[in-house]
C-alpha positions in Angstrom: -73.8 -22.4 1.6 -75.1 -20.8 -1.5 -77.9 -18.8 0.6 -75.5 -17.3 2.8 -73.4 -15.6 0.0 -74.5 -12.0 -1.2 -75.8 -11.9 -3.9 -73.2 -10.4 -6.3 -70.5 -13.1 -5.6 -73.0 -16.4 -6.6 -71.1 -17.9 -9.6 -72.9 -16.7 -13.1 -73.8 -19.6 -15.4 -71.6 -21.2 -17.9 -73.5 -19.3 -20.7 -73.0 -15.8 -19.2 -70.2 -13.4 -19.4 -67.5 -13.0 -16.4 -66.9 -9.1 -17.9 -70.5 -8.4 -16.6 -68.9 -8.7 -12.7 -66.6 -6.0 -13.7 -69.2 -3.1 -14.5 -70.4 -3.4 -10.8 -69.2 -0.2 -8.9 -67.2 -1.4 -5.8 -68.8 1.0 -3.8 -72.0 -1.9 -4.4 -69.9 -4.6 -3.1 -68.0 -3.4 -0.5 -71.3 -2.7 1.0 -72.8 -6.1 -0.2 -70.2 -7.4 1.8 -70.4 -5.5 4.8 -74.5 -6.2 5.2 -73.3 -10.1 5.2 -70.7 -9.7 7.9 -73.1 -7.9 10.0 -76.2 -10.3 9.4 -74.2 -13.9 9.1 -70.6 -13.0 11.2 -71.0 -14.7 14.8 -67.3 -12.9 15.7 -68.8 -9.6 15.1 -72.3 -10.6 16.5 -70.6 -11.4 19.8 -69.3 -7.6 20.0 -72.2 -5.9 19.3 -74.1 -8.3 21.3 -71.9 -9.7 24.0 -73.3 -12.8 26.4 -72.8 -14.0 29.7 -69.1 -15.5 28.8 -68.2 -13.0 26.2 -68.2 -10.2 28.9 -66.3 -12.7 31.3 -63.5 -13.1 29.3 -63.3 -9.4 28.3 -63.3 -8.5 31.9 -60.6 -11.2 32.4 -58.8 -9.8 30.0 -59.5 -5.9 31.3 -57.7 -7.0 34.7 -54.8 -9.4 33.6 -53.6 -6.1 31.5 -54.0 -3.5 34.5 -52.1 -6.4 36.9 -49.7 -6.1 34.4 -49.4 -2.3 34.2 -49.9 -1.9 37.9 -46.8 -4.5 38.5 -44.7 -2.4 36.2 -45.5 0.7 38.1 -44.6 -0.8 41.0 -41.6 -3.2 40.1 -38.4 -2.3 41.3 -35.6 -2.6 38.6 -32.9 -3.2 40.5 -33.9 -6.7 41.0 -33.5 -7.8 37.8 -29.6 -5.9 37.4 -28.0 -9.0 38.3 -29.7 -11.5 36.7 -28.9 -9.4 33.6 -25.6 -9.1 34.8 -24.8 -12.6 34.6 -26.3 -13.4 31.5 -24.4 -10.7 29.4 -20.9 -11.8 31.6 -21.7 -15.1 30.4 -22.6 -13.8 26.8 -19.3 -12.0 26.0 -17.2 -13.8 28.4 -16.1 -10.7 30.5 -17.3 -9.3 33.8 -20.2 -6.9 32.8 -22.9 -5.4 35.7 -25.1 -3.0 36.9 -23.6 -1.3 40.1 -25.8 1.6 40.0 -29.5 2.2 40.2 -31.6 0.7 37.3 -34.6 3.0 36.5 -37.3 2.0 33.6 -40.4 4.3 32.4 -42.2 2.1 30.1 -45.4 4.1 30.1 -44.3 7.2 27.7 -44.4 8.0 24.3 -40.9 7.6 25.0 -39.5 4.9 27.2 -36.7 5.7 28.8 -33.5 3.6 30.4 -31.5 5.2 33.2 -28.3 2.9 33.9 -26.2 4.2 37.1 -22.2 3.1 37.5 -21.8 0.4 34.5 -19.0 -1.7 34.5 -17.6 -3.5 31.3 -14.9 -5.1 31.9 -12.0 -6.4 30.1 -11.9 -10.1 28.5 -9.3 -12.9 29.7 -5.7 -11.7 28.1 -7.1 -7.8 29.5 -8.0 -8.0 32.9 -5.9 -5.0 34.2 -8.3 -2.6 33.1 -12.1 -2.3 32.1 -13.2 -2.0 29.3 -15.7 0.5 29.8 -16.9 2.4 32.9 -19.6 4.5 32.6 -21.0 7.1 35.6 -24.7 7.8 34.2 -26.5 7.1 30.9 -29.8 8.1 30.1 -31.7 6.7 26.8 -35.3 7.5 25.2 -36.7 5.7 22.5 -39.5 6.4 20.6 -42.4 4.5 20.8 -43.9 4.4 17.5 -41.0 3.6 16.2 -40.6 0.3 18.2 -43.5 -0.9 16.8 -42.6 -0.5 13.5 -39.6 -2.8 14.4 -37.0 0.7 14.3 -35.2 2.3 16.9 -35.1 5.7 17.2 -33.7 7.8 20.3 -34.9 11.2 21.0 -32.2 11.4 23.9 -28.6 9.4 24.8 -27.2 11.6 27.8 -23.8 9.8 29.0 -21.9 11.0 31.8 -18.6 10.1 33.1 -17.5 7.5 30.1 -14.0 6.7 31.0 -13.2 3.4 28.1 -9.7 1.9 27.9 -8.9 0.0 24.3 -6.3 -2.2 24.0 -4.7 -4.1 20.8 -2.1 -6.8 20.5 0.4 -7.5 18.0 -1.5 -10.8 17.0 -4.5 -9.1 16.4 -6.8 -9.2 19.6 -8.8 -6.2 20.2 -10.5 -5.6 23.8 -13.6 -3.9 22.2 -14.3 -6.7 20.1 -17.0 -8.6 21.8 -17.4 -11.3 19.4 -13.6 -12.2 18.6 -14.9 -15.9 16.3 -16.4 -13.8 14.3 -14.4 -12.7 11.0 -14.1 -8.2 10.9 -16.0 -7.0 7.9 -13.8 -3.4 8.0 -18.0 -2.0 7.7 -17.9 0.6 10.3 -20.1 0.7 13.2 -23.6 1.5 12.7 -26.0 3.1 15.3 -29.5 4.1 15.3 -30.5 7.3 15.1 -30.0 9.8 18.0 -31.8 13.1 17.9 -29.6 15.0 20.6 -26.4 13.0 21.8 -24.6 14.5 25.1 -21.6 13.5 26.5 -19.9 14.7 29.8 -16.1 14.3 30.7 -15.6 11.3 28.5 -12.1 9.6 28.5 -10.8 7.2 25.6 -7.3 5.6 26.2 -5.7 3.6 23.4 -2.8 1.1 23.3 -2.5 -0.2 19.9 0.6 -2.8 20.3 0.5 -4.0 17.0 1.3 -0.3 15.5 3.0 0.9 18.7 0.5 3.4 19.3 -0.6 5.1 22.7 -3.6 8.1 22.8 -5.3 10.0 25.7 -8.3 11.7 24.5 -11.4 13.7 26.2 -14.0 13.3 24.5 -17.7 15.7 24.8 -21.1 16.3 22.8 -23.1 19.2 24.2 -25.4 22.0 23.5 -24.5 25.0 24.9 -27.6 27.4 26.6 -25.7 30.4 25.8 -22.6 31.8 24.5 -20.9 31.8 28.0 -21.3 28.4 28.3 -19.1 28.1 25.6 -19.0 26.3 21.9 -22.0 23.6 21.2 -21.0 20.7 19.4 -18.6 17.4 19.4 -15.3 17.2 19.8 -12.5 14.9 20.7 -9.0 16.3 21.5 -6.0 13.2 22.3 -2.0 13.4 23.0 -0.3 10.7 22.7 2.8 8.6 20.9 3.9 6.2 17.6 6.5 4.7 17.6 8.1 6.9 19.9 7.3 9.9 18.3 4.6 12.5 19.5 1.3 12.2 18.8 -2.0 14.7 18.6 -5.7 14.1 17.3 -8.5 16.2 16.9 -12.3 15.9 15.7 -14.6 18.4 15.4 -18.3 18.5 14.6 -21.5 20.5 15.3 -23.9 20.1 17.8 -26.3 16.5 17.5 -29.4 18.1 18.3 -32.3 17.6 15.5 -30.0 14.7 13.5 -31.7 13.3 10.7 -30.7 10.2 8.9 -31.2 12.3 5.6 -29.0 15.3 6.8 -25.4 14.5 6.7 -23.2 15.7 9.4 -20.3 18.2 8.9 -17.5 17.3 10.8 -13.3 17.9 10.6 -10.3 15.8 11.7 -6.4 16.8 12.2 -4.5 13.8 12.9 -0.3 14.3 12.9 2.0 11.9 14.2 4.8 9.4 12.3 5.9 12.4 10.7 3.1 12.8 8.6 -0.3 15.2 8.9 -3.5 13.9 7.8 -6.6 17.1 7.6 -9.9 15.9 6.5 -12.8 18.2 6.2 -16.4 15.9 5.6 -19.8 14.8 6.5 -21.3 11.6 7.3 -23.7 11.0 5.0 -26.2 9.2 7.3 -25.9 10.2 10.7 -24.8 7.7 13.0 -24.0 4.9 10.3 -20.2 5.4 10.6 -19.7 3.2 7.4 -20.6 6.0 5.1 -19.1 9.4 4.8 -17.5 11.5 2.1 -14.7 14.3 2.2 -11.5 15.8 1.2 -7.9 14.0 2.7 -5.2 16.6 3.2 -2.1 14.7 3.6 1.4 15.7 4.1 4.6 13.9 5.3 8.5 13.2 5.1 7.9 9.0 3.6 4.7 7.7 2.3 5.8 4.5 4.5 5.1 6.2 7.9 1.5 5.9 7.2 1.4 2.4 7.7 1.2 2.9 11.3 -1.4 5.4 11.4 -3.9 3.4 8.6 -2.4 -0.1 8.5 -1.8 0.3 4.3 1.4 -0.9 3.6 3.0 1.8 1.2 6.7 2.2 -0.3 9.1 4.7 1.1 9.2 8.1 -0.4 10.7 11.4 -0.2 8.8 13.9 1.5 5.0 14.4 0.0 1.8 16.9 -0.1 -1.4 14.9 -1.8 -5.3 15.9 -1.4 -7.9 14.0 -3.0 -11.5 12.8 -2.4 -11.9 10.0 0.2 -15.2 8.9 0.5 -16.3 5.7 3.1 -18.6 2.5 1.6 -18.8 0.2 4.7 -15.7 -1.8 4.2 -14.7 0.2 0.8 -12.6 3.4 1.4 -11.5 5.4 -1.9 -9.4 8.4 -2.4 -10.0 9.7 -5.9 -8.8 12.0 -7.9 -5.8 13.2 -5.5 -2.8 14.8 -6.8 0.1 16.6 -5.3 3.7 15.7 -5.4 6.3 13.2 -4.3 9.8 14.5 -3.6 10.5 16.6 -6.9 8.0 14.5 -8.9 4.1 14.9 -9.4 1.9 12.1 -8.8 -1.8 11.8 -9.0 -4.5 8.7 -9.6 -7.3 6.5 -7.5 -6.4 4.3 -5.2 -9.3 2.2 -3.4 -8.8 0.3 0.2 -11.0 -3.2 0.8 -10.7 -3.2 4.7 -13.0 -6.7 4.6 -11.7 -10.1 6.2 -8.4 -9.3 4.3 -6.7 -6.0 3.6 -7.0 -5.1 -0.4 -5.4 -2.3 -1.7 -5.9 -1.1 -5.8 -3.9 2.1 -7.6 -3.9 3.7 -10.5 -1.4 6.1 -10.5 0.6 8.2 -13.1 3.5 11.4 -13.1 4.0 13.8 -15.9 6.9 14.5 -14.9 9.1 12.0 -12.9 12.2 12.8 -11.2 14.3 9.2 -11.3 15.9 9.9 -7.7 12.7 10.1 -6.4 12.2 6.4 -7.4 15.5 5.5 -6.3 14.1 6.1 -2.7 10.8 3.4 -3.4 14.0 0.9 -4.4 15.8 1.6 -0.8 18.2 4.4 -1.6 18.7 7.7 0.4 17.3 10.7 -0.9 17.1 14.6 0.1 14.5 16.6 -1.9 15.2 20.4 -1.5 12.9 22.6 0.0 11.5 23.9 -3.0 10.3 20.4 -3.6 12.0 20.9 -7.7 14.9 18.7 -7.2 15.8 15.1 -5.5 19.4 13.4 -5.1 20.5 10.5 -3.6 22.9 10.8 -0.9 25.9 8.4 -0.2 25.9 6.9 3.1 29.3 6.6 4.5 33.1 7.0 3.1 34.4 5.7 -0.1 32.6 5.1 -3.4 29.2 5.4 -3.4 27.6 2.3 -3.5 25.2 1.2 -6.5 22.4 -0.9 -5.3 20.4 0.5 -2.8 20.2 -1.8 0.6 16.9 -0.1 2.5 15.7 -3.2 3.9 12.3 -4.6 2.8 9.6 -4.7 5.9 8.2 -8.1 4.4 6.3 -8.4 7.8 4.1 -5.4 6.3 3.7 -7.4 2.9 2.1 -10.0 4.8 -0.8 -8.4 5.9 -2.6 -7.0 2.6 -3.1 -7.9 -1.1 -3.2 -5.6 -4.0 -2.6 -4.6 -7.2 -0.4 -1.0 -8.8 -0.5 0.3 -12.0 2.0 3.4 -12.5 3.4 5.5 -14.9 5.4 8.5 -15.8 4.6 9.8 -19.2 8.7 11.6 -19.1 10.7 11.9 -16.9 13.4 14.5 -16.2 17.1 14.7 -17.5 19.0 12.3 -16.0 22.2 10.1 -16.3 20.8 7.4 -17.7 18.6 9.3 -20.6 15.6 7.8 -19.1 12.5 9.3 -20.6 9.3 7.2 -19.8 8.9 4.4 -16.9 6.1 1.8 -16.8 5.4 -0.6 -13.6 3.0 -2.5 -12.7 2.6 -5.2 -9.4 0.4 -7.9 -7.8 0.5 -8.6 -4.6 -1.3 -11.5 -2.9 -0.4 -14.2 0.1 3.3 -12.5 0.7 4.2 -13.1 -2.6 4.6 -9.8 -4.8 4.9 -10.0 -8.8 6.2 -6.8 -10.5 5.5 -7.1 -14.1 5.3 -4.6 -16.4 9.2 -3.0 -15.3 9.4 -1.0 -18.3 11.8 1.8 -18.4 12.1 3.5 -22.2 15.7 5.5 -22.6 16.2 7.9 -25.3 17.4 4.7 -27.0 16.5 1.7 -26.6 14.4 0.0 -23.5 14.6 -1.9 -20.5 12.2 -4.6 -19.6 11.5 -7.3 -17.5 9.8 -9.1 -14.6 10.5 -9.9 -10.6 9.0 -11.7 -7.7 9.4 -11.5 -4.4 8.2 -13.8 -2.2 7.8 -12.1 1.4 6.5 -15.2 3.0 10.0 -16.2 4.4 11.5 -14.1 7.1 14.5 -13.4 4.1 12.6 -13.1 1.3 13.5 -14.7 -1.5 13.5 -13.1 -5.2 14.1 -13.6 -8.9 14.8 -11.1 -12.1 14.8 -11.2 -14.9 15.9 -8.0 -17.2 16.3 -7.6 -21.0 18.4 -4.4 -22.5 17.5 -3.6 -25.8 19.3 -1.2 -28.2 21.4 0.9 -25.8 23.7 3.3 -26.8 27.5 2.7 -25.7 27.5 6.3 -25.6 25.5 6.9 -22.5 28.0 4.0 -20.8 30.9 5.6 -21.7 30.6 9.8 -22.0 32.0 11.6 -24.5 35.3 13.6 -24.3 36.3 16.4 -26.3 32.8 16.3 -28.2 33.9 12.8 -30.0 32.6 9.3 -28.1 35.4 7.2 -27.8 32.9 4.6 -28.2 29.8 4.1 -30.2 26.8 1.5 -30.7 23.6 -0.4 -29.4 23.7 -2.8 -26.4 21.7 -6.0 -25.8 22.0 -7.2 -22.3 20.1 -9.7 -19.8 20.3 -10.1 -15.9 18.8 -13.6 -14.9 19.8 -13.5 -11.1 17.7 -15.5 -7.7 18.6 -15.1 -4.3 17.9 -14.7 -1.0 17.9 -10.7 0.6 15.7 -8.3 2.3 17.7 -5.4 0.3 18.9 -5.3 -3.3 22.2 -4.8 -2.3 21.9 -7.7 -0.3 19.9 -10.0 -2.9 22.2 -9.6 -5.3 25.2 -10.5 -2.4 23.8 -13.8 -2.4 22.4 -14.4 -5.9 22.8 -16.8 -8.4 22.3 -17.0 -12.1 23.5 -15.3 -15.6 25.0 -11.6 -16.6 25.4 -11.3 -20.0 26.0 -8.0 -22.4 26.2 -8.0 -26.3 27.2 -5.3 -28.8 26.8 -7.1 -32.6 28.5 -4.0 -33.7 29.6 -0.6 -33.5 32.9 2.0 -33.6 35.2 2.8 -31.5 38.1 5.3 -32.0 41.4 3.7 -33.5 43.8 4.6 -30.9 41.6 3.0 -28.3 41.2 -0.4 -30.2 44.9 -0.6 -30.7 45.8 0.3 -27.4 43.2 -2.7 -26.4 46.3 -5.2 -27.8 49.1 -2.4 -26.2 50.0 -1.4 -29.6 52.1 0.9 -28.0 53.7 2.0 -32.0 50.3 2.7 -33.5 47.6 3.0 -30.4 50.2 6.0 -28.6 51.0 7.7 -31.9 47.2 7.9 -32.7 46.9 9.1 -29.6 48.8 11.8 -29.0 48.8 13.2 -32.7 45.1 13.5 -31.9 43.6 11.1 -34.8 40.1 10.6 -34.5 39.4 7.8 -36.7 37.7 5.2 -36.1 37.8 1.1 -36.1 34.7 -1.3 -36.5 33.5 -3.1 -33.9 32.4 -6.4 -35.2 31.2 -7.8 -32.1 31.8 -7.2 -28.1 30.1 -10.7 -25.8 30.5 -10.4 -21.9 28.9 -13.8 -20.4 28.6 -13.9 -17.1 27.8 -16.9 -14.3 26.8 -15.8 -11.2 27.4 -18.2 -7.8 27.0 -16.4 -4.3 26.8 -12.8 -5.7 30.4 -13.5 -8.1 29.9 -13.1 -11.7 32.6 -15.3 -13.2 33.6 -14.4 -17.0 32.4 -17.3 -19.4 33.4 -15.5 -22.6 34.5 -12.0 -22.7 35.6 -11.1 -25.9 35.6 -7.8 -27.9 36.7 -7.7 -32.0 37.8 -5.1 -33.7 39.0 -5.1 -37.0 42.3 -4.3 -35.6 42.4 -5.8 -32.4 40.7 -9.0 -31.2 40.5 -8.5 -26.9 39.7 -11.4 -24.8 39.3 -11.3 -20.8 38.8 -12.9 -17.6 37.8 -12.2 -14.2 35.4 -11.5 -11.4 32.4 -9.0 -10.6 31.8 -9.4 -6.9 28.5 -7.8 -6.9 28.1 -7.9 -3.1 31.3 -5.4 -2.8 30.5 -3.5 -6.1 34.3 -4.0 -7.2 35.7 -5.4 -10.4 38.8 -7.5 -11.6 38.8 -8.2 -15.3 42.2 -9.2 -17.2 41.9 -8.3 -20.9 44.5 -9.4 -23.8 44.8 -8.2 -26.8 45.8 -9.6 -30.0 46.6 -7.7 -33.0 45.7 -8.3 -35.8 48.1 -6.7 -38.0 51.9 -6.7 -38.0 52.9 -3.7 -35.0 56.2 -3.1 -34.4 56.3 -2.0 -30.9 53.4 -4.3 -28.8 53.5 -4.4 -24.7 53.4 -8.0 -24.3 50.9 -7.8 -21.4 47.1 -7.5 -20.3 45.1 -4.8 -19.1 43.8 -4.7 -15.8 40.1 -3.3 -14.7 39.7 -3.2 -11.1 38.3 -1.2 -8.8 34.4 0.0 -7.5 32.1 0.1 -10.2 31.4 3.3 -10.1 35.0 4.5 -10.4 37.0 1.8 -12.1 40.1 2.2 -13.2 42.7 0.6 -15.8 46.6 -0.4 -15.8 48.7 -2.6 -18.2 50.1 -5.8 -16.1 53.1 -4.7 -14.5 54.4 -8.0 -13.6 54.3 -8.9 -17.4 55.7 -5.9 -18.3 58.6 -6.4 -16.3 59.3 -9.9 -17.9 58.7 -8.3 -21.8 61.8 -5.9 -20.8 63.9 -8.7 -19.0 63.7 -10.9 -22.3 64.6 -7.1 -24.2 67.7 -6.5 -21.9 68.8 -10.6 -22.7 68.9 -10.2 -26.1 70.4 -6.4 -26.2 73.2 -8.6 -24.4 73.2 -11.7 -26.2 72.5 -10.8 -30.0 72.2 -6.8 -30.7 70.5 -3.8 -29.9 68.1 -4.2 -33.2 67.8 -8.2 -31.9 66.3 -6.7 -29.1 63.2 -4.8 -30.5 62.1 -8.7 -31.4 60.4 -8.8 -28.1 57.9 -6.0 -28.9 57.2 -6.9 -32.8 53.7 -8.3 -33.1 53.2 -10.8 -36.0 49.5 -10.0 -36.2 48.6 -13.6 -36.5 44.9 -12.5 -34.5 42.1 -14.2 -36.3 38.5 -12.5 -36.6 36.1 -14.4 -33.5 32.7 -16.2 -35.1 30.7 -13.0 -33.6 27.6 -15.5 -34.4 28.3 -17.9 -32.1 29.2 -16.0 -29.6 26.2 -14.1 -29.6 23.8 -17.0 -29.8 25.7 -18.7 -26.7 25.5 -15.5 -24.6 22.3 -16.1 -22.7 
């Protein structure tokens, strides 16, 4: 074995260096090698040399492969559409053949595939209508591409597609071939087609699940000359959502010479669901629909209506413009960097869409200025935003008092179907009844079940925080609060008059409620739990807190002589039970250090009315006291006050009996007022309020 290796390669001896193999130029043993192929190789000595069976088996060979291409020449194609038929019927489970002529050119640079009157038809639950029928289609590969294991077509001609998709409200889709598998949201991707035509195309859509019906014509052509018209793609559709008209249209240039590094330019105008979507892009590699960039245009009357065009669940909204940058990763969409406004407020931020197995949605989004009615429409309310787009109110729906609590009802259907997370907020907001100057929120959502926390709302003084859940996997949904008050002002409860506020001081409050609603006028109908509000001190004016115990001598002189001085509040404590949306006084006291006031009653919260029974106790001597409580009753937004007239009525009856009995001074006994009112312990009071 030694004797047949060159030279160069026999192993050196222990004692010499391995380096020395190194200095010789390859050149020498590329050669060295060659000389021992040629002299020792029997392989390469049979083909420079071939013998009797050598040239046997090459001419074997020589006619197997012109049998071969002289059977291809030959073979009719047509006999094989059935078979082919069958298998890819059986493959998708759908009626699929070849009705046409089948014509093959294998012997070309660039095969080519002519299929003639294709049917595809529709699987089980879609048997009314094909799929996809298909007149002509005419494909070219290229052949040096095949062998490199790519495909590459210099030509797709297709002539006559007419293709009918169909989509049910639990989900099936007639296009999808392989149902079992899971929908990756990647897009579709294609190979790469130098020149795509296409010739009096039709697409018809009936998208159940969204309510959605289109009729489009669809084209790709290359026009000779300029009275043959425009070159390029486009696709033009009428159709309806939800009732409502609706248009689409796609535009792009011409596909002759595509390559995968050239994007493609191409715009879409879709309007419908009262909203207008413009987006003006390229995709970045022709043909691989899972990657594109552009700008969104987007303009609407609610946010909300989008969910039937895209599938995102979003809140409702007063009318909106936004543009932003929305670029396309496979199942990743983002639109960055939009901005525009929302009713009478701006709004800008990122929000990124994860269209994979499940529906994610993430947003980061922030106002510099926030008008509060516009977030009164998110909550359910009615809003009009006027048409300079500076200004949003919330209207009141029907006659009487306008209600409090919005009751929009909450599509918890729509929460079922994506997860996601929000981050918002308004870095001031603008004036408003509430003094409301900066607003925090942030939410989860996953399975149904949707956690808002941050719900931080910063007034002028003091703050508003809390936390709520909302589990949407119920057909009611079924929530819980839970709200703190800190430090706000009496004064922005109860207005000032005359310059002066009757009452002044910093409230502590909490709202613990649960219940079952699809509204928030309807939650809190039904909800149960705790209402509680707490003042540990303040002022209020004197004539008030005297008339709180119908102090009739002092509270009406102080009244009407115009005093403006003031009592101490030592400590107001309204504690609240809720049952079936009725808030039930616990405690309900307020103590002056004239005046210790203690009440009862009801808040129906389902109704928005009130019916609280104060009494007052002095707690100084009065000659003339009203022997009877004070009644609040009424809407919550317009309550109003009365002293008992029943009561009343008795406190004179027991005056007129002793005017008869005794003697006219006898009978000013029935308004005189011991003052034998002790101070409440404010610290217990407090502590027990929860």
């Amino acid at each position: 074995m030694k004797r047949l290796l060159p030279n160069s390669l026999n192993l050196p001896s222990k004692w010499q260096d391995v380096r020395t193999r190194a200095l010789v130029p390859a050149g020498i043993r590329v050669r060295e090698w060659r000389d021992w192929v040629v002299d020792n190789d029997p392989v390469y000595g049979s083909f420079r040399r071939p013998g009797r069976t050598e040239k046997i088996a090459a001419s074997v060979t020589m006619l197997l492969i012109l049998a071969v291409a002289t059977f291809l020449l030959l073979f009719d194609w047509n006999w094989v559409r059935g078979p082919i038929g069958r298998w890819a019927s059986a493959k998708y489970d759908r009626e699929i053949a070849l009705q046409g002529d089948l014509d093959v050119n294998l012997f070309s640079g660039t095969p080519s595939v002519i299929v003639n009157d294709l049917k595809f038809g529709g699987p089980d639950w879609a048997r009314e209508a094909d799929t996809a029928n298909v007149e002509r289609i005419e494909a070219r590969f290229r052949l040096r591409k095949l062998f490199a294991g790519q495909i590459e077509m210099p030509l797709l001609a297709i002539t006559g597609p007419n293709v009918v998709l169909i989509s049910t409200e639990d989900g099936r889709q007639s296009w999808e071939l392989e149902p079992h598998k899971p929908d990756t949201g990647e897009g579709m991707k294609l190979p790469l087609i130098n020149q795509l035509i296409i010739q009096d195309g039709r697409i018809s859509l009936d998208a159940r699940d969204r309510d959605i019906t289109l009729e489009a014509a669809i084209s790709a052509r290359e026009a000779a000359s300029a009275a043959e018209g425009d070159s390029g793609f486009t696709l033009t559709g009428e159709g309806s959502v939800n009732g409502a008209p609706l248009t689409l249209k796609i535009e792009g240039g011409a596909f002759v010479n595509i390559r995968r590094n050239r994007p493609y330019h191409f715009e879409a105008t879709l309007a419908g669901a009262r909203s207008r979507l413009v987006v003006d892009g390229a995709i970045t590699r022709p043909f691989d629909l899972g990657q594109f960039t552009s700008t969104l245009s987007l303009q609407g009357q609610d946010l909300n209506d989008l969910y039937l065009l895209t599938g995102v669940t979003l809140p409702n909204t007063p009318p909106y413009r936004l543009s932003g940058a929305l670029t396309r990763n496979d199942a990743v969409w983002t639109f960055n960097d939009f901005t525009g406004r929302v009713g009478a407020s701006d709004l800008s931020g990122d929000m990124t869409v994860d269209a994979g197995e499940r529906l994610r949605v993430e947003a980061v989004m922030s106002s510099r200025l926030l008008d509060i009615d516009d977030m009164m429409a998110i909550l359910g309310a009615d809003t009009r935003t006027n048409a300079a787009g500076t200004n949003t109110t919330v209207v009141a729906s029907g006659a009487g008092p306008a209600m409090l609590l919005p009751d929009g009802t909450l599509q918890v259907d729509r929460l079922r179907t994506m997860d996601g997370t929000l981050t918002y907020r308004a870095t001031s907001v603008k004036a408003n009844d509430l003094d409301i100057r900066r607003v925090n929120l942030g939410a989860v959502l996953e399975g149904g079940i949707l956690d808002l926390d941050p719900v931080s709302f910063d007034f002028n003084r003091g703050e508003l925080n809390g936390t709520a859940r909302i589990n949407a996997t119920r057909d009611t949904p079924y929530s819980a609060v839970d709200f703190r008050l800190a430090g706000y002002p009496l004064e922005s409860i109860i207005p000032a008059k005359g310059g002066v506020a009757p009452v002044s001081g910093r409230a502590l409050g909490r709202a613990r409620l649960e219940g079952p609603g699809n509204s928030i006028h309807r939650f809190a109908a039904g909800s149960r739990g705790s209402l509680s509000l707490v003042v540990p001190q303040g002022e209020m004016r004197a004539a008030f807190a005297e008339l709180l115990g119908v102090n009739a001598s002092a509270g009406l002189l102080k009244l009407l002589s115009g005093d403006q001085s003031r009592s101490s509040i030592r400590c107001a404590v309204a504690d609240f039970e809720v049952s079936n949306g009725v808030a039930r006084a616990k405690t309900f006291v307020v103590d002056t250090d004239v005046v210790l006031a203690q009440g009862s009653g009801t808040i129906n919260l389902g109704t928005e009315t009130l019916d609280l029974k104060i009494d007052g106790e002095s707690k100084k001597p009065r000659l003339l006291r009203l022997w009877t409580p004070i009644r609040v009753r009424g809407h919550l937004s317009a309550p109003s006050a009365s002293a008992d007239v029943g009561q009343l009525v008795a406190q004179a009856g027991l005056t007129g009996l002793l005017a008869a009995v005794v003697a006219p001074v006898a009978a000013l006994f029935a308004f005189v007022d011991p003052g034998l009112a002790k101070d409440a312990n404010c610290g217990s009071l407090i502590a027990n309020a929860r």
